[in-house]
Every structure is written in structure tokens, then in C-alpha cells.
C-alpha positions as CSV (number, residue, x, y, z in Angstrom):
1,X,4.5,13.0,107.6
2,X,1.3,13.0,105.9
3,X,-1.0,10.3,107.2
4,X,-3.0,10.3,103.4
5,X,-2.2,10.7,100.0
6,X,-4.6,12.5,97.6
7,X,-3.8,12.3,94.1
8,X,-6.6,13.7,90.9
9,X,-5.9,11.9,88.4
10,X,-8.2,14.6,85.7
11,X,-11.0,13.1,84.3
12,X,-9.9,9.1,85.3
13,X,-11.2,10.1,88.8
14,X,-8.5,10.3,92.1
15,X,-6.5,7.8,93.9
16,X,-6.2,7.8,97.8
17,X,-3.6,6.1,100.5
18,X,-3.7,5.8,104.0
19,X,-1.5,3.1,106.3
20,X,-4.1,1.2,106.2
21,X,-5.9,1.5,102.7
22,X,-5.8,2.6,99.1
23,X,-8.8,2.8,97.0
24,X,-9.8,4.6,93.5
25,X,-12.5,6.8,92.7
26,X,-13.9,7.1,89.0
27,X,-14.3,10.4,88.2
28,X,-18.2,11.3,87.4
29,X,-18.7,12.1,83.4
30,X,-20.8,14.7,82.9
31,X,-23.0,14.5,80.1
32,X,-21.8,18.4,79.0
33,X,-18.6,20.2,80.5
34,X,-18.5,23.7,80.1
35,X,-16.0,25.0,82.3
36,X,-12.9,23.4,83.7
37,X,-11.9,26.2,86.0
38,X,-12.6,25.7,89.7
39,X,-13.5,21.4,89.2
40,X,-10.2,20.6,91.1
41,X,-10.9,23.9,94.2
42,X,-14.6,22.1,94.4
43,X,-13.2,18.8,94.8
44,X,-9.9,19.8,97.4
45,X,-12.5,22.0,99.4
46,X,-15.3,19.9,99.8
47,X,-12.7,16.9,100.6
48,X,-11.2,18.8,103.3
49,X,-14.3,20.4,104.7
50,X,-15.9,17.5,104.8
51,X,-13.2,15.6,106.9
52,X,-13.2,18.4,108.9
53,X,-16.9,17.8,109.5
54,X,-16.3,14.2,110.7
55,X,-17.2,12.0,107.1
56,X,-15.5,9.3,107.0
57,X,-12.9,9.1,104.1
58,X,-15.1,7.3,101.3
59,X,-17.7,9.6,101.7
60,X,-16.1,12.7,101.6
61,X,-14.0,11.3,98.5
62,X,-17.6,10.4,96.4
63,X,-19.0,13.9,97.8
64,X,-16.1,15.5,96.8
65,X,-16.5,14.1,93.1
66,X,-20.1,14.7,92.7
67,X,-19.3,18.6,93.7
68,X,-16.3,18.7,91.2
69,X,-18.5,17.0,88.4
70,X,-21.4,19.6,89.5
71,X,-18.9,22.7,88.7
72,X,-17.5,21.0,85.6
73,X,-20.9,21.9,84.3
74,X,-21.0,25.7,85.2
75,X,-19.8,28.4,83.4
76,X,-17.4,29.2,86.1
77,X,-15.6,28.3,89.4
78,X,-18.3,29.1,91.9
79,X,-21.8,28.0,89.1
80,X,-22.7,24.3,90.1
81,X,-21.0,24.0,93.8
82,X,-23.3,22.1,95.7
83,X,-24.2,22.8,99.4
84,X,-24.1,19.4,101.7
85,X,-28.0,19.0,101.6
86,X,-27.8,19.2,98.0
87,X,-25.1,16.7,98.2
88,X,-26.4,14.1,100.6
């Protein structure tokens, strides 16, 4: 089965399990959202891709956010995705 549970939770931030942990992340508040479309794709993408790169799970999940918050301020999906030097 699945070894950890990923759960957005909109704009209350996103809720993660493991075996061994669970924590909660507050979702960023931007201080205008234009667009909606794409915020969840930026955060599931950069969460994966950055696991895949070898971040550790509390880092990828606060990257993850700031890249989903970034795109909540675009005026579509792809406007405000971050690259990782723009992220670190």
C-alpha cells in the first residue's frame, strides 16, 4: 500500500501521513489570487519532483506550497511556477 498520505485541504493548507509521522502545512495566503487553475498541478508536481530529487518530505511539502501559492497569483496554470533556484 501507499507508504504516505497526501491530502490538500484548499486554502487551510495540506495534511501528510507516513508510519512514522503526520504533520500539517498552512497553506500560504497570497495577498491577491487571480487564478485558481493549475495551484493544486503546481503543488502535486513540485511535491513529487522534488521527492524524486532526494528532498526530504518537509521540504518538498513547504516548496511545494510556496509554488502553488506562486501560481494562485497568475493568470493561468503555467504564470507564477517557480523553478527550484527560484524556490530555494
Amino acid at each position: 500500500g501507499a507508504h504516505t498520505l497526501v491530502v490538500t485541504c484548499g486554502a487551510e493548507g495540506v495534511r501528510i501521513a507516513t508510519p512514522k509521522e503526520r504533520f500539517f502545512h498552512t497553506a500560504y495566503q497570497p495577498n491577491k489570487i487571480t487564478n485558481t487553475v493549475g495551484a493544486g498541478d503546481a503543488f502535486g508536481s513540485s511535491l513529487f519532483g522534488l521527492l524524486l530529487s532526494g528532498y526530504d518530505l518537509k521540504q518538498a511539502v513547504e516548496y511545494a506550497v510556496t509554488n502553488s501559492t506562486s501560481v494562485l497569483q497568475g493568470r493561468d496554470a503555467k504564470e507564477g511556477l517557480l523553478s527550484l533556484a527560484q524556490l530555494k
